[in-house]
PAZAPA-4460 file (N, C-alpha, C; in steps of 0.05 Angstrom, whole numbers, plus 32768, in hexadecimal, padded with zeros to 4 digits):
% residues 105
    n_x    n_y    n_z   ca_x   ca_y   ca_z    c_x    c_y    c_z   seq   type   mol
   806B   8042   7FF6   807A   805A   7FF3   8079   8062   7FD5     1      X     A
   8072   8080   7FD2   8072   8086   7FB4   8095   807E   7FAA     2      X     A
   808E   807F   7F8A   80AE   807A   7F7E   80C2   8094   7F7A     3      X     A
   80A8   80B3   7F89   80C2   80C2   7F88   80CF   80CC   7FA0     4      X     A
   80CC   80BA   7FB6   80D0   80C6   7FCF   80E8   80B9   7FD1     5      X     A
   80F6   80C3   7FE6   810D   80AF   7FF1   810F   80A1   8006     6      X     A
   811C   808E   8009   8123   807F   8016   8124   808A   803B     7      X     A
   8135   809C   8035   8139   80AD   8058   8145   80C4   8043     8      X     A
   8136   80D6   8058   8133   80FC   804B   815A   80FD   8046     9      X     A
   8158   811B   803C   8174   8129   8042   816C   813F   804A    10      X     A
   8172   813E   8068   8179   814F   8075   818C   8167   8070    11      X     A
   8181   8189   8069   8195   819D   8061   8184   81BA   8071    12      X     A
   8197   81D0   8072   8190   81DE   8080   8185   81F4   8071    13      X     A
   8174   81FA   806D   8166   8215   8062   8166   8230   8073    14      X     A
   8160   823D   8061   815E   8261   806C   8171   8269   807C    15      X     A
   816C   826C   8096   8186   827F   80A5   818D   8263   80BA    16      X     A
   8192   8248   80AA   8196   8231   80B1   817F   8221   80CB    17      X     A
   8167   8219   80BC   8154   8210   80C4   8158   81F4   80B5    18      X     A
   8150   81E2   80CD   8154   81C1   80BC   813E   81BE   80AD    19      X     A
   813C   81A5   8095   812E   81A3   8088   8133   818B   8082    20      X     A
   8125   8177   8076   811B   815A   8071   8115   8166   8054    21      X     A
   8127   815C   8036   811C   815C   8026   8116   813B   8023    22      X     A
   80F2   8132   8018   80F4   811B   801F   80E9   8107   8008    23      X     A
   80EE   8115   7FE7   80E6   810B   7FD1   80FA   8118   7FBF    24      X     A
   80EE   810F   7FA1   8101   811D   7F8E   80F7   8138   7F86    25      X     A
   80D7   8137   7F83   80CA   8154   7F7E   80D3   816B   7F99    26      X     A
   80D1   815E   7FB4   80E9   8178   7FC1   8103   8181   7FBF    27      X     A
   8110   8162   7FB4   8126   8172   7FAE   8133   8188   7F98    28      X     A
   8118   8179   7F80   8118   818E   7F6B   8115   81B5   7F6E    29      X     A
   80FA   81B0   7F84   80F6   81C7   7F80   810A   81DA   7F91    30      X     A
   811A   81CD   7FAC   812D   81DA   7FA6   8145   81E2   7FA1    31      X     A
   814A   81CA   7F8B   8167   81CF   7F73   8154   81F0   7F67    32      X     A
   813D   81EB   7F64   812E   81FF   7F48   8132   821B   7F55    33      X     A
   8128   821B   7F73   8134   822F   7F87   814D   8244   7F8B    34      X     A
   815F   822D   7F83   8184   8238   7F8D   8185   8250   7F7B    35      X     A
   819A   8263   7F84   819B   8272   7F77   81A8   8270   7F61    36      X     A
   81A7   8281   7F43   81B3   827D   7F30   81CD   8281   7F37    37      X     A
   81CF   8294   7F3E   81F2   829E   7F41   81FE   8289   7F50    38      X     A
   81F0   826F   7F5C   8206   825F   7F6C   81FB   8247   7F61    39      X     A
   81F0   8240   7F4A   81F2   822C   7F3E   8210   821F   7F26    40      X     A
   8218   820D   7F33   822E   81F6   7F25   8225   81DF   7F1B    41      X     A
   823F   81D1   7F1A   823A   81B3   7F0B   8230   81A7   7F18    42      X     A
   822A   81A4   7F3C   8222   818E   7F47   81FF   8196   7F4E    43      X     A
   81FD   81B1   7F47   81DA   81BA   7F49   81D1   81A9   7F2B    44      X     A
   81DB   81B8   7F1A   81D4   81A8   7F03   81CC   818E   7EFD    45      X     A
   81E2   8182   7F0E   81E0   815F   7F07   81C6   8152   7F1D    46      X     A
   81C9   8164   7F2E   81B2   815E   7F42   819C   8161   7F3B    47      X     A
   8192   8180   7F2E   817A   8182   7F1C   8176   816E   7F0F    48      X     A
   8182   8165   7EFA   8183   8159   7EE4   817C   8139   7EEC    49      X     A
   8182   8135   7EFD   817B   811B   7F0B   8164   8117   7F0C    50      X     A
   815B   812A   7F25   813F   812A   7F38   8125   8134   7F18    51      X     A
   8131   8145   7F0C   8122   8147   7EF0   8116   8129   7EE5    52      X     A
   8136   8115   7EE4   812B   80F5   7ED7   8127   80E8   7EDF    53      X     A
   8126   80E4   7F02   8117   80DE   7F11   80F7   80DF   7F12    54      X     A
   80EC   80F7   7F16   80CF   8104   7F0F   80CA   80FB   7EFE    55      X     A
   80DC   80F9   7EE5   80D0   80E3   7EC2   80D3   80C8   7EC6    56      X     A
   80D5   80BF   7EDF   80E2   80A0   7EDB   80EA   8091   7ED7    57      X     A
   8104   80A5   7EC8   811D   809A   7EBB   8132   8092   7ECD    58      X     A
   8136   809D   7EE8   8141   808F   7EF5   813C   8085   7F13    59      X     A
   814C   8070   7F24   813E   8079   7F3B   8140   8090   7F54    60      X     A
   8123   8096   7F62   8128   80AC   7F76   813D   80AA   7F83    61      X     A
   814C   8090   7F8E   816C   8091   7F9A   8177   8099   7F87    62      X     A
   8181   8094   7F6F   8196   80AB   7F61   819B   80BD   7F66    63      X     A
   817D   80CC   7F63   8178   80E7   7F65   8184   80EE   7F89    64      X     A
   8176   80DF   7F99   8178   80F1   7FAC   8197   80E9   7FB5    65      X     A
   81A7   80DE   7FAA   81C2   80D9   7FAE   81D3   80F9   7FA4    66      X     A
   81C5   80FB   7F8B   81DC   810F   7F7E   81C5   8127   7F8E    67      X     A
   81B1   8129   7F98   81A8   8140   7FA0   81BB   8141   7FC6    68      X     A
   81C0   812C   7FC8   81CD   8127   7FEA   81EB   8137   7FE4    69      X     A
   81FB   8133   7FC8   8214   8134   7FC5   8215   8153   7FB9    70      X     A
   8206   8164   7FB2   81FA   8182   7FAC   81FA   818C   7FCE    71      X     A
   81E8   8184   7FD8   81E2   8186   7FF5   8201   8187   8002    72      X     A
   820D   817A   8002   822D   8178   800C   8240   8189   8008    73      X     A
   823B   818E   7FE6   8254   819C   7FDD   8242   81BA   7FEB    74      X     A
   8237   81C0   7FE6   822E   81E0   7FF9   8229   81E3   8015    75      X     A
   8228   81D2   8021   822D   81CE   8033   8215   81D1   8046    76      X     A
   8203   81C4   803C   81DD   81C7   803D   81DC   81B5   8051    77      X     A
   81E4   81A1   8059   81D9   8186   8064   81DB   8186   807E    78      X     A
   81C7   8186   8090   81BD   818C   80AF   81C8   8173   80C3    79      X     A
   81E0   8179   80D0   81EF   8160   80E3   81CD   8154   80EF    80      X     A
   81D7   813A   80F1   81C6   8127   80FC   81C9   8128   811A    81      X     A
   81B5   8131   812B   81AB   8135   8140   81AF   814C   814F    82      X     A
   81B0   8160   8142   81BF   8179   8144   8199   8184   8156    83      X     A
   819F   8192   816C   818B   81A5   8176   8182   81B8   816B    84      X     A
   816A   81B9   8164   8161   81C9   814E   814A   81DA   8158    85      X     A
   8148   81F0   8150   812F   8203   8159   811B   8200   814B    86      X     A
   811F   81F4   812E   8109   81F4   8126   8110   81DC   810E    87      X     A
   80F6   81CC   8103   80F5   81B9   80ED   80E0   81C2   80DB    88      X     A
   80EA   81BE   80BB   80D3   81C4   80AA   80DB   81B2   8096    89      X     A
   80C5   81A8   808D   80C7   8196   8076   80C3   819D   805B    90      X     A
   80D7   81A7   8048   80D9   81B4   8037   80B8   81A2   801A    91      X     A
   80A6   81B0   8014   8097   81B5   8005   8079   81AB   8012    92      X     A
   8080   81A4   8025   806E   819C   8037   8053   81B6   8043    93      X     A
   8063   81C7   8041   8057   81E7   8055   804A   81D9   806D    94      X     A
   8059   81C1   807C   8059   81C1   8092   806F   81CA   80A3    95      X     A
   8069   81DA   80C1   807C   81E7   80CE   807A   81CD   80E9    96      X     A
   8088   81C3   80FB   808B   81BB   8108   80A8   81C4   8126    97      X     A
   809B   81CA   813A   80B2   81D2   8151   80BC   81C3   815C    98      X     A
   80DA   81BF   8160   80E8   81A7   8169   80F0   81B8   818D    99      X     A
   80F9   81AB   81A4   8100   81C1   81B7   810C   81A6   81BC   100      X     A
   8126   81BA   81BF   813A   81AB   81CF   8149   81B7   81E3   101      X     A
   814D   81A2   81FA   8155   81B7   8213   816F   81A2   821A   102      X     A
   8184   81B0   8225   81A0   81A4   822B   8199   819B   8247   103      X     A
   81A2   8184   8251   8196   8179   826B   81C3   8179   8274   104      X     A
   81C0   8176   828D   81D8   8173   829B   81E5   8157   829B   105      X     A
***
């Protein structure tokens, strides 16, 4: 496993709430780098700032993807676990993948 990936992704919901697997520190960077300015705080910051010294190898990718999980939380980004989904994309990947799920009786 490279040293900037993680352990198990964090799962968060993008666009008009599409799941997503961020599943390193360079994804999670790019999208802290993403968010918008006007809704950047202390916990984007600290998350940037992480996954930043992470990528330098100053700290490890779990740090990072801890305070990037706890960013993820406070906005309320993070995709329930096993939730039926229309669609999966893996954020920096530009892979698209179709999940179908059908409710059985």
């Amino acid at each position: 496993m490279k040293p900037d990936m993680f352990k198990e992704p964090v799962r968060i919901l993008v666009g008009l709430g599409f799941p997503a697997e961020v599943r390193g520190v360079l994804d999670a960077y790019r999208h802290l780098c993403e968010w918008p300015v006007s809704l950047r705080d202390a916990a984007h910051a600290v998350a940037l700032k992480a996954c930043g010294a992470a990528l330098r190898g100053e700290i490890e990718a779990e740090t990072a993807r801890g305070l990037f999980a706890a960013f993820a939380e406070k906005h309320d980004l993070t995709a329930p676990q096993g939730t039926a989904a229309a669609a999966s994309r893996d954020i920096g990947s530009g892979s698209t993948s179709r999940l179908e799920t059908r409710s059985r009786p």
